[in-house]
N, C-alpha and C positions, 0 to 999 in steps of 0.2 A: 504494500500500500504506500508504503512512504516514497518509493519511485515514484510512485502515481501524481503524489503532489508536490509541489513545486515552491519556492518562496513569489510572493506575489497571488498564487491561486483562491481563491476566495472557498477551500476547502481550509478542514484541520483534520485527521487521521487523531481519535480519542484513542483506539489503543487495539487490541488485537485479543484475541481469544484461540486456543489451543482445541477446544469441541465445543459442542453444543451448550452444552451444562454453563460453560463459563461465558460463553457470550451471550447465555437468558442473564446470569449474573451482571456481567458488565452494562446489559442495555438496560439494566435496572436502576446500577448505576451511576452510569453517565450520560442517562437521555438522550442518545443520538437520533438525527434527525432523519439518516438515511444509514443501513445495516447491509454492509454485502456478506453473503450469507454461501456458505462452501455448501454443498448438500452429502457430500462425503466427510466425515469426520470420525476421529476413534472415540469410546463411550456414546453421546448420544449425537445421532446425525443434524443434519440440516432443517430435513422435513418435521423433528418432533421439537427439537428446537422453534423455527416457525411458528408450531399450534401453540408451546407457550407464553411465546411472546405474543401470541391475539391473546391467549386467555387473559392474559396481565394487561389488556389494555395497551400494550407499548402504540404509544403515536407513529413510532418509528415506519419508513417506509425503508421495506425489505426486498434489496436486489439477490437473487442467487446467481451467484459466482459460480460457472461448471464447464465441464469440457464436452456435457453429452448435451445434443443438439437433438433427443427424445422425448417425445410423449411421455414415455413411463417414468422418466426420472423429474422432469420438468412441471407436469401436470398436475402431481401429488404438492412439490411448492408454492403450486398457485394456489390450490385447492384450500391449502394452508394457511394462505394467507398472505403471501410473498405478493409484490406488486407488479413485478417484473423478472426478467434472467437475460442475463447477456452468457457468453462464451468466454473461457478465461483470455483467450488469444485478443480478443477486441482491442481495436484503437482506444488508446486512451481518451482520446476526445471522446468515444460514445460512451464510453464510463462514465465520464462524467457529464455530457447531457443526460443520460440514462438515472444521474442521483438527482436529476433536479437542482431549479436555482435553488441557492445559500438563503435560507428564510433572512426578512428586509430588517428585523428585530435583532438580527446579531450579525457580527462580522464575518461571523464561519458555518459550514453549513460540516454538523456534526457523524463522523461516521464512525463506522466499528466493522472489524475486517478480519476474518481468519483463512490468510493465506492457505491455495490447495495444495 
């Protein structure tokens, strides 16, 4: 993630999470505004991850980060609750049109990333 952003970008990278478990933890919190979300993870994956970050209410809007360009993998993150999925390979630039503009209330538009 931190390649991702740049000095000048009207992003900030909150922090990173190892599986699921810790990044239901961390969107807890540090209320990020936008979650790229791996759907393979060790302990709990991406998709159950997901369901509890709806159940909790998270504001957060959830990109899934993947390399399978499938129904079966993809379908179930939506289902979930995820707002979107790009491809890990993607231009940067559609990463970040893909997280939306930086809300107009803060400087930075807040994300949470567990590299795949």
């Amino acid at each position: 993630m931190q390649r991702l952003v740049r000095v000048g970008d009207e992003y900030e990278a909150l922090g990173e999470a190892a599986d699921g478990a810790e990044a239901v933890g961390l969107a807890k919190a540090l209320a990020p505004d936008v979650i790229l979300m791996d759907l393979r993870m060790p302990g709990m994956d991406g998709v159950t991850a997901i369901t509890g970050l709806a159940r909790r209410g998270s504001a957060a809007r959830v990109l899934v980060l993947t390399t399978y360009d499938t129904d079966s993998y993809v379908l179930p993150a939506i289902e979930a609750g995820a707002t979107g999925y790009l491809l890990k390979d993607a231009p940067r630039a559609e990463l970040l049109r893909a997280s939306g503009p930086p809300p107009a209330a803060r400087p930075f538009s807040r994300r949470l990333w567990r590299p795949g």
